[in-house]
C-alpha positions, 0 to 999 in steps of 0.5 A, a space after each residue: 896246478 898242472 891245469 892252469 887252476 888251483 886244484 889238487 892234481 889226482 894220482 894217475 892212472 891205475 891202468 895206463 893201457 886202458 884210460 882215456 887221455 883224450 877226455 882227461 885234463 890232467 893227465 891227457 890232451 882236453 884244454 880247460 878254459 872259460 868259466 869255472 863253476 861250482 855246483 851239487 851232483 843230482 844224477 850220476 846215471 850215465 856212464 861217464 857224466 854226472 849232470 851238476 845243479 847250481 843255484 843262484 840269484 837273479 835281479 828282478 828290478 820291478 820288485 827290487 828283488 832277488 828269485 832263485 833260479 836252478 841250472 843243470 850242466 852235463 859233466 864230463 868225469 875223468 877216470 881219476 876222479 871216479 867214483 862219484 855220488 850223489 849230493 857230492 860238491 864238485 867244481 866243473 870247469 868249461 871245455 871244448 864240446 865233447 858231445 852234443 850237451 857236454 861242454 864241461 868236465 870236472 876237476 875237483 871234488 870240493 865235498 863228499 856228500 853225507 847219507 842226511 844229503 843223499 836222502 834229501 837229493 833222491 826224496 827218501 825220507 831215511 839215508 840209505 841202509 846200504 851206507 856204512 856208519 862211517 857215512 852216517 852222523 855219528 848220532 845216527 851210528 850210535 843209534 844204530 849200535 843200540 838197537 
């Protein structure tokens, strides 16, 4: 709570010399204020950032109905909550700008994904074999153990 929200406060730092207290809303000097949203974690390919998809519902009032539509939002990753993967659910909170597209960071990771989630997001038709059995469903480790 030490972040004016109700989320779990990380441990600090492992390296205090060499962290980022200027990006970091836990342990440095980044204030967090306006919405908090929550999302799935598509892309962690940049250094740092982690782009988060939400879905939600929109009102369309000539049909009297409701279409889905997707929202993509670059995120800023605090060094405490490193690592992160694909398919993980996490809440973002909004921030002052910290690049040209970066206006969010994260602040909780609210579910790690499984390997089923994993293979969806990126398209494979089966979970990653690098995946330890502790990733996987215990049907599929079983499986594995037999063969």
């Amino acid at each position: 709570m030490a972040i004016g929200l109700d989320v779990e406060t990380p441990p600090e730092p492992a390296n205090p010399e060499e962290y980022d207290y200027e990006k970091c809303p836990f342990y440095g000097e980044l204030p967090v204020r306006g919405q908090i949203l929550e999302g799935t974690i598509v892309s962690t390919d940049m250094d740092k950032t982690v782009v988060v998809e939400r879905e939600y519902d929109v009102a369309v009032p000539k049909y009297d109905r409701y279409m889905k539509r997707r929202s993509r939002i670059p995120a800023h990753v605090p060094g405490v909550l490193e690592p992160l993967s694909v398919g993980d659910t996490v809440k973002i909170a909004e921030t002052r700008p910290l690049s040209k597209t970066k206006s969010h960071v994260v602040v909780e990771v609210t579910e790690e994904a499984t390997a089923e989630d994993v293979a969806e997001l990126t398209g494979e038709s089966e979970p990653d074999p690098q995946l330890s059995a502790d990733d996987l469903g215990d049907d599929e480790a079983e499986d594995e153990g037999d063969a």
